[in-house]
Every structure is written in C-alpha cells, then in structure tokens.
C-alpha positions in Angstrom: -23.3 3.8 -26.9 -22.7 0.9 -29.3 -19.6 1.2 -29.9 -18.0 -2.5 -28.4 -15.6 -2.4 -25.3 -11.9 -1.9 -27.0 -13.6 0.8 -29.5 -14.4 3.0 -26.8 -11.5 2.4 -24.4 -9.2 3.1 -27.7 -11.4 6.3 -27.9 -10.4 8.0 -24.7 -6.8 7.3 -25.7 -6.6 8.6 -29.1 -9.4 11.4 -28.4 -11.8 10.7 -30.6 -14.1 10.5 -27.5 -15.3 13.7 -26.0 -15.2 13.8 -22.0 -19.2 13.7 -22.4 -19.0 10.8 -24.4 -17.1 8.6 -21.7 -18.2 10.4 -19.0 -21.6 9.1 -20.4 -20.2 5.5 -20.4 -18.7 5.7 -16.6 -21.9 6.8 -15.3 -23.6 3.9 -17.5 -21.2 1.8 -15.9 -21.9 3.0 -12.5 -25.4 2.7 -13.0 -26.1 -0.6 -14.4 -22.4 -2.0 -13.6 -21.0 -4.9 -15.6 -20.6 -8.6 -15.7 -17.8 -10.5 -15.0 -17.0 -11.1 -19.0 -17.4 -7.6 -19.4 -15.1 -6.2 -16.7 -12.7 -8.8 -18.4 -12.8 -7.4 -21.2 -12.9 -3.6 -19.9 -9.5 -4.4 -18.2 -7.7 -6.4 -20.8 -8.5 -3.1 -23.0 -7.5 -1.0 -20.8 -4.3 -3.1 -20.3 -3.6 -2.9 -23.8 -4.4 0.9 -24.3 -0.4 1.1 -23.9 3.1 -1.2 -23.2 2.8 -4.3 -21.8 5.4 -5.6 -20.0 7.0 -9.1 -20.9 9.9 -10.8 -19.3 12.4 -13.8 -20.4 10.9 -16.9 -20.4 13.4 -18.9 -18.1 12.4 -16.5 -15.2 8.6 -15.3 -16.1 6.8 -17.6 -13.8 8.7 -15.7 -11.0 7.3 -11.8 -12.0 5.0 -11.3 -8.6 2.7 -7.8 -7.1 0.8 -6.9 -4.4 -1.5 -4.2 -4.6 -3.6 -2.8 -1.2 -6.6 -0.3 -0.9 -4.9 1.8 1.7 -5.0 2.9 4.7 -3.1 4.1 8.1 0.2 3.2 8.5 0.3 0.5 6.1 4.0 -0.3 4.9 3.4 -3.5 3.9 5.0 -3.1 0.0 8.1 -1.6 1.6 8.9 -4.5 3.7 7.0 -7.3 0.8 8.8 -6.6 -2.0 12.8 -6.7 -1.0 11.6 -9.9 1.4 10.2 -11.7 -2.3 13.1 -10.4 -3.9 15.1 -12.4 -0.9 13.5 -15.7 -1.7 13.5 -15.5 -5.1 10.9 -13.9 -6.9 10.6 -10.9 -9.2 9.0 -7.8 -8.2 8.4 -4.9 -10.6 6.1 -2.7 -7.6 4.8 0.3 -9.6 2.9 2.3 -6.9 0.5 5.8 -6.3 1.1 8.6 -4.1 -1.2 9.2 -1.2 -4.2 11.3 -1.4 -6.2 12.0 2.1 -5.7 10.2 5.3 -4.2 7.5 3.4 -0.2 7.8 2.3 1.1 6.2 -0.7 4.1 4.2 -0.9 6.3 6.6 -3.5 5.7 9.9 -0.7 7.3 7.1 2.3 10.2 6.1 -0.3 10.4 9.6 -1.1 11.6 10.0 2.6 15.0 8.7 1.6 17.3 11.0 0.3 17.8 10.9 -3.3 15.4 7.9 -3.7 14.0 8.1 -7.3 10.6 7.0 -8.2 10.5 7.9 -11.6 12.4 5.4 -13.6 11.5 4.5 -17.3 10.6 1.2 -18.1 14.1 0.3 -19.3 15.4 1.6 -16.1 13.2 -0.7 -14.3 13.4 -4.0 -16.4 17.0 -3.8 -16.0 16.9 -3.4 -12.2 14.6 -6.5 -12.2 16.9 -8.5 -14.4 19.9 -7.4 -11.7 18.6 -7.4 -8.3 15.0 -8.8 -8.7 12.9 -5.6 -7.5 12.1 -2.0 -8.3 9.6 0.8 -6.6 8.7 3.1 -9.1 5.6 5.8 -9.9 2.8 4.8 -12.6 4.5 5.9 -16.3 3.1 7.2 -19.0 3.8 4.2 -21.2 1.3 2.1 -19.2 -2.5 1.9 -19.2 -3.1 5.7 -20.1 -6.5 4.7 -20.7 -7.1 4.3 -17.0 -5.8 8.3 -16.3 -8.1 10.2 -18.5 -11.0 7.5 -17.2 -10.0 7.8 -13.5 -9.9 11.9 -13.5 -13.0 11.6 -15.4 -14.5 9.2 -12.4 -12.4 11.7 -9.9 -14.8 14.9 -10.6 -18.2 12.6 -11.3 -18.4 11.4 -8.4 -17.9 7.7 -10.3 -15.6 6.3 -8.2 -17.2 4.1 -5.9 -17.6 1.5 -8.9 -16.4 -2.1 -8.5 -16.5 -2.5 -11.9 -14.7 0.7 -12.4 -12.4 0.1 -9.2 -11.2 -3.8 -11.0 -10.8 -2.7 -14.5 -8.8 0.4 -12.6 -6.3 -1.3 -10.7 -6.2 -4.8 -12.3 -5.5 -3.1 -15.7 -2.1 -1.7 -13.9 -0.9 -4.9 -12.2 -1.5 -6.9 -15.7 0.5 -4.2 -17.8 2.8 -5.5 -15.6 3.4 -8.8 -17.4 2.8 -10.7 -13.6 2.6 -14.1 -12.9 0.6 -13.8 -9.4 -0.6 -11.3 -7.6 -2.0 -10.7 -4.0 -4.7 -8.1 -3.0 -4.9 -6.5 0.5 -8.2 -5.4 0.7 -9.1 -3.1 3.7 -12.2 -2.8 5.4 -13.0 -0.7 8.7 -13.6 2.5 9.7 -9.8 4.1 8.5 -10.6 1.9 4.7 -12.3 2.7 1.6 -14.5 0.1 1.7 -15.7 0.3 5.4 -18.3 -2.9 5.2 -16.6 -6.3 5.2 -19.2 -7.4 2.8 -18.2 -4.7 0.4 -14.6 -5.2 0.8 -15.3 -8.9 -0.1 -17.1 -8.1 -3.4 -14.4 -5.9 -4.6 -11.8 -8.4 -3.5 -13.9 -11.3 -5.1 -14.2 -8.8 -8.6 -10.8 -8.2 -8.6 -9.5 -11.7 -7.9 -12.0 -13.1 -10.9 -11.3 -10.3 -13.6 -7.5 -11.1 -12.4 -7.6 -15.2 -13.0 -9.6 -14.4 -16.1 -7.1 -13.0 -17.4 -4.3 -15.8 -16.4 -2.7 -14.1 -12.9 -2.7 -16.2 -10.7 -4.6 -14.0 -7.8 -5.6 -14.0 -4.6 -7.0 -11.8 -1.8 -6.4 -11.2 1.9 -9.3 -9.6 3.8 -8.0 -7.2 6.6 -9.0 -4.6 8.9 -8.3 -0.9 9.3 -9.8 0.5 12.3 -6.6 0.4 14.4 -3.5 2.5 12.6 -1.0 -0.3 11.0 2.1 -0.9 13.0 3.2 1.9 15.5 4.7 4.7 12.8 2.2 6.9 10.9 3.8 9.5 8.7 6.3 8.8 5.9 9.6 8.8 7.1 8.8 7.5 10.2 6.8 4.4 8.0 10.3 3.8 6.4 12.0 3.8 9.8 9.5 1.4 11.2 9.8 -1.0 7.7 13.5 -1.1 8.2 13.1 -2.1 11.5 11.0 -4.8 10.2 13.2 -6.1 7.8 15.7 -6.5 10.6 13.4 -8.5 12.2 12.1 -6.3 14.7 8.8 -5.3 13.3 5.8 -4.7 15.1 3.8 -8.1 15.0 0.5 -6.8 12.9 2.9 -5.9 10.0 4.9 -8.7 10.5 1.8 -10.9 10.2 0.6 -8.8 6.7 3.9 -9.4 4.9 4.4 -13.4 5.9 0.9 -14.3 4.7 0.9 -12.0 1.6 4.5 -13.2 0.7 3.6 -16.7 1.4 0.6 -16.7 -1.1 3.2 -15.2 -3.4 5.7 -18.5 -3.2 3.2 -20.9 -3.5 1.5 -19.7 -6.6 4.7 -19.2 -8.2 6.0 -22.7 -7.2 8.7 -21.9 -4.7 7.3 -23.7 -1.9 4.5 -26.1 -1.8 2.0 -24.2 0.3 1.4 -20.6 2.2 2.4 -21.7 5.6 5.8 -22.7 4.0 5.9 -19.5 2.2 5.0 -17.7 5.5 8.0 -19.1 7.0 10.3 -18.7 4.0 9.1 -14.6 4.1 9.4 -14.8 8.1 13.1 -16.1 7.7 14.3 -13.5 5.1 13.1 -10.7 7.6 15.9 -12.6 10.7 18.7 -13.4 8.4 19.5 -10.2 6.7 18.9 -11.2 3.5 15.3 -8.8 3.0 17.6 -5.9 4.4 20.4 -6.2 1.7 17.7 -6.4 -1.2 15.9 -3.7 0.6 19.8 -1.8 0.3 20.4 -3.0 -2.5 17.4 -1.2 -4.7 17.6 1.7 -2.4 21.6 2.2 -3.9 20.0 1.3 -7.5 17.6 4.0 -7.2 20.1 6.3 -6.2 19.2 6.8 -2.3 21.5 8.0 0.4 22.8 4.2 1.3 24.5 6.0 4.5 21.1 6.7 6.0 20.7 2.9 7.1 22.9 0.3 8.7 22.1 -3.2 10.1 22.1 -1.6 14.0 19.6 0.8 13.2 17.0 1.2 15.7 13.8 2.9 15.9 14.5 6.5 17.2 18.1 6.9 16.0 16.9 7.7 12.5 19.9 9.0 10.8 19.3 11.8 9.0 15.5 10.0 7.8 14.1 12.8 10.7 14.6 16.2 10.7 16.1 16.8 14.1 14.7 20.2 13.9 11.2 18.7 14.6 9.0 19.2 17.7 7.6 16.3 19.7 4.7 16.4 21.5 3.5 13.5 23.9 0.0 12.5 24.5 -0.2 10.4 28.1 -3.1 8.3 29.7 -5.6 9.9 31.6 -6.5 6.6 33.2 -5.4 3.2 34.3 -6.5 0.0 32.1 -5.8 -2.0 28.9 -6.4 -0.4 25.5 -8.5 -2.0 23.6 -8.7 0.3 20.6 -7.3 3.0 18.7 -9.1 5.0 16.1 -7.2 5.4 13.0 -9.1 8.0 11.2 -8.3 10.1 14.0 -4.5 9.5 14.2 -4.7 9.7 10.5 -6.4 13.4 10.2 -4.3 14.9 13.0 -1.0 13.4 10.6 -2.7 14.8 7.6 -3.1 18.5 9.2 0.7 18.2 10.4 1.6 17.7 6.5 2.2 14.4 6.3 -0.3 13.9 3.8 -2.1 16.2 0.6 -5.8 17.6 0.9 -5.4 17.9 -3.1 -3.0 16.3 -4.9 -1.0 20.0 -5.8 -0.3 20.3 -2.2 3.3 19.1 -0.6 4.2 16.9 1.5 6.4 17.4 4.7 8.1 13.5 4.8 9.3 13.8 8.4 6.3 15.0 10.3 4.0 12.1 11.8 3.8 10.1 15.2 4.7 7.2 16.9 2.3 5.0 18.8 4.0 3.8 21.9 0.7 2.3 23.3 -0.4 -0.7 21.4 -4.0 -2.7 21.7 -3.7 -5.1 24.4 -0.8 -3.1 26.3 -1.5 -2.4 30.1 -0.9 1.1 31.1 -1.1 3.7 34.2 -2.0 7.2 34.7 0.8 8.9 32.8 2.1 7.0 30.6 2.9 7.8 26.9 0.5 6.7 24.2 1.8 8.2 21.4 4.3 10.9 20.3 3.3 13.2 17.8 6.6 15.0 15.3 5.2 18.5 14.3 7.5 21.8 12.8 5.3 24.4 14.2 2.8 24.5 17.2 0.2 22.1 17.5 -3.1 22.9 16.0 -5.4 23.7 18.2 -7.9 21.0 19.9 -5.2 18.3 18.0 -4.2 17.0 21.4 -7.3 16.3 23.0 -8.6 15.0 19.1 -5.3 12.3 19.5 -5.9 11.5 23.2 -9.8 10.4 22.4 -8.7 8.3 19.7 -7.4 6.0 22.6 -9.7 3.7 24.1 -8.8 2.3 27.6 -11.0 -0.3 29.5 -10.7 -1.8 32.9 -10.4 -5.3 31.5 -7.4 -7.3 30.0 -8.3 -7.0 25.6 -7.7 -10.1 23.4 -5.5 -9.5 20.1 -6.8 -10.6 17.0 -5.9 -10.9 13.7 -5.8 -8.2 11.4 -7.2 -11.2 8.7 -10.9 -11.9 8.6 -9.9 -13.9 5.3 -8.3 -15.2 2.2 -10.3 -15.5 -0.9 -7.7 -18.4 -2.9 
C-alpha cells in the first residue's frame, strides 16, 4: 500500500478504504511494525481524524491524564483525578468500559446513581472550566479513526501490536489537548502485558510517540499479580476510592495515586519535583479537599450526592450495595503469613458473579464483587476471614474452593514491596 500515513488513516474515516484494505495495513503493521517516526505520525493522524481539544491559554499548561493498561481492582483514576483537581490541575479523564477480568472506570462510576458518563464535549469543557475535572465515555467527535481500526484489530487477532497499542491510546489522550500525561503500565500475571520487559517497551513506545508529539509523558512500571487494594467489583471499587480520598485508603493504592499525581505537578510546574508532588497529592487525600472535588463532579454529573458523606466508612455503603445481596466468606485453612494472592483468580470468580462482561453486549451487575480482608504480609490463624465474596444467587459451583487457592499462606513472616518496579521520566 502506497498510499502515505494520513491518506490511509483519512481512508478508514471517510470509507473510501475497504475493511480488506486496512485490515491489510494492520496486519502489515503487525508484521513488520513501525518506527518511532512512523508511529508518530500514525498517531498524530489518527488524532486528527476528528476534534481536537484546545483550552484557554492562561490555564493550558495545567490540562493533565493518566491512562493505565488495567487490571484487578485498580481505581487509581477515581481517586487521581479529583486529588489533581485539588491541587490545581485540569483533568478532562475520558475513559473505556471494562471488557474481561479487567473493569473499566465508566462501569465503577456507573455504580453511583445517576452518574452520567456520556457528556458532549461542551458539557465537558465547561465542567473543566468550573470545577477542574470530568469522567466521561470516549465520544464520537474524537479519534474515530482509532474505532473502525481497533474493531478491525479486535476480530484479527491484531491487537497485541505496540505500534498499534501507542498510536491506539496515545491518539485518545492527545485529542485531548494535554499538557502531561502519566502511564500506568501493568505487568504480571492479572496484566496485559505479563513480561516486565514487554510492559517496558510498550511503556517506552508510548512515552516517545507521546514527547514526540509535545506531552510531556512519563511512565510508572507496576505489578498486577496481587488484586489492587482490598475491593474488586465496581461499586465496591467506588466505596474503597472514597475511602481513600478520605484518607483511609489501603496503602498499595495510596502509593499509585501520590507517585502518579506527583509526576503530574512537576511536569506542569506546580511543584519543583515528584516527591513534592507526592506530598502535595498525599495531603489533598487528609484534608478534604480531593473529597469535595470528588463531590463536586459527582453533583455536576448528576449523581445521587446523598450516597456519600465525609463519615463514610467502608461497609456502610449507603445505598452504593444492594442490601439484597448474599455474602459468602472464605476462611484460612491454616496458620501463617500470606505472601500472595492471585488476581486472575479473584478476578474470574468476580467476572462469573457479573461484575464484569464476557462480550461487550453483556450487562453488568455494579454491586456484586468481594472484599479482601486478608492482605499480603497479614498474619492469620485457622479461621479467619480472607475475603468476602457479594453474590445475588448461589455460588457457582467449585467458586469457593477456586477463591480459597488463590491465597497463598507460608510459615514465614513476608516482606511488602512496592507495587513500582519503575519510572521511565
């Protein structure tokens, strides 16, 4: 195909390619993959197959995203974005649904009543302008390039490109008209790039394509083998993110959203350097002041502001739960220290409770899901809970004992770590 990059990305826009045509560039593509000029150019195409945000001069510098590859439990945007909205930046977060074991940030928000995702981009600039932050689903307005090529890629079996993968998701965040950006890249067992050194190329593509094209970008390395916090399951993952904009979040989450906000200030100027920025993030999540942005775009978006108050505490979810639900607990079988707990498996017994969609026609039960009481490190006896699984019906057969083995308990004291293995500036 000779046709140069823009002519054929403005072909799959305005038809005038046949789905054998690109299909014959994708697998091209995924075959020979790209250069780093080229990807530029791919995604800068793609950026400009529709609008292209802009914002007023006098505030620009301040427009900020995050994007993450997925995975279990992970609520970071929920708790990021009112927490940079707190300290000052602009955050226009347009997000996916969840497909799989992993669950996408509009099904959690979704959990609030009345929450709406689907704002125009009028809707949302003006939210920006007023409160600093929206939430909102992918529009038609931006990058339709990147549907027609991704559900071309989807039945291909084309995915698994990094070229493909950058010019896919950077395309999105540049539309955006952003400043700086921060990528949460997952690697691990529960990720879509299980190798580390995979992960670190598609962080590394994404991060270049993104600074060649003048967002400031950088990317945070971090593992998913262990579920992300202690909630899995949507409404519960919005319980668990208010408690952490209270200040009371679990300590792996807590860790995600002070590093990725503090890369955030310091490439937009706030603060002189990450640590700083860490601190400024950390702060906003003890003072209140992430919790009233988070309530103040959950009123803007037309949520049920009565579901949430400043006292609210992990189980006493307030009409978030549907008090009709079963609970099932899972205890130890033995005495010891857990020293892991497979997130795949937590992930697939959520999955077949509803919590999650097989295809992407299939719908989603928001309050189903469980709660990990048993954390890695935590000592525990015979008997005690490790987690408590939220069901509507009885529990599918063999889930139990599938939930119990994803616990691993050993007869010596376990080390925390880090969920970062790195930052790629």
């Amino acid at each position: 195909m000779s046709d140069s990059i823009a002519d054929i990305v403005n072909g799959v826009v305005d038809g005038s390619l046949s789905d054998e045509q690109v299909i014959r560039y994708l697998k091209k593509i995924f075959d020979e993959g790209l250069d780093e000029y080229s990807t530029i150019k791919l995604t800068e195409s793609m950026r400009d197959s529709g609008q292209v945000l802009s914002w007023p001069k006098e505030w620009s510098h301040l427009v900020v995203d995050k994007h993450s590859t997925g995975g279990v439990g992970d609520k970071v945007s929920i708790v990021l974005a009112p927490a940079l909205a707190a300290c000052g930046l602009k955050v226009p977060m347009i997000s996916g649904r969840g497909l799989g074991h992993t669950g996408g940030t509009l099904d959690k928000l979704e959990s609030i009543a009345g929450f709406r995702v689907d704002l125009s981009i009028d809707q949302m600039r003006v939210q920006i302008e007023q409160i600093g932050l929206a939430m909102i689903g992918q529009t038609d307005a931006l990058v339709p390039a990147d549907r027609r090529m991704y559900a071309l890629r989807d039945v291909t079996n084309t995915i698994a490109s990094i070229p493909l993968i950058t010019s896919s998701i950077v395309s999105k965040k540049a539309a955006e008209g952003l400043s700086a950006l921060v990528l949460d890249v997952k690697h691990g067992r529960a990720a879509f790039m299980e190798d580390r050194k995979q992960a670190q190329a598609l962080g590394q593509s994404m991060a270049d394509v993104a600074n060649g094209m003048g967002i400031s970008t950088s990317v945070v390395l971090s593992t998913m083998d262990q579920p992300l916090g202690c909630a899995v399951g949507n409404a519960l993952e919005i319980v668990e993110s208010v408690e952490t904009l209270c200040g009371r979040g679990p300590h792996d989450l807590e860790e995600l959203v002070c590093v990725q906000g503090g890369i955030l200030l310091e490439a937009s100027g706030i603060v002189e350097d990450m640590d700083k920025g860490a601190l400024m993030i950390h702060n906003s999540l003890n003072d209140s002041s992430a919790f009233t942005k988070f309530l103040e775009m959950v009123d803007a978006q037309g949520g049920n502001h009565d579901d949430f108050a400043s006292d609210y505490s992990m189980l006493s979810s307030l009409g978030l739960l549907d008090e009709n639900l079963l609970s099932t607990e899972i205890y130890a079988d033995k005495n010891g220290w857990i020293d892991d707990i497979d997130a795949m498996s937590i992930a697939l017994a959520c999955l077949e409770l509803g919590s999650g969609r097989k295809v992407l026609t299939d719908t989603v039960d928001h309050s189903v899901g469980a709660i990990i009481e048993a954390q890695i490190g935590d000592e525990v006896d015979i008997g005690d809970t490790l987690i408590v699984i939220y069901h509507r019906n009885e529990l599918p057969k063999g889930l139990s004992e599938s939930v119990c083995s994803a616990f691993s308990i050993s007869s010596e004291p376990v080390d925390l770590e880090s969920r970062i293995t790195q930052i790629i500036r």
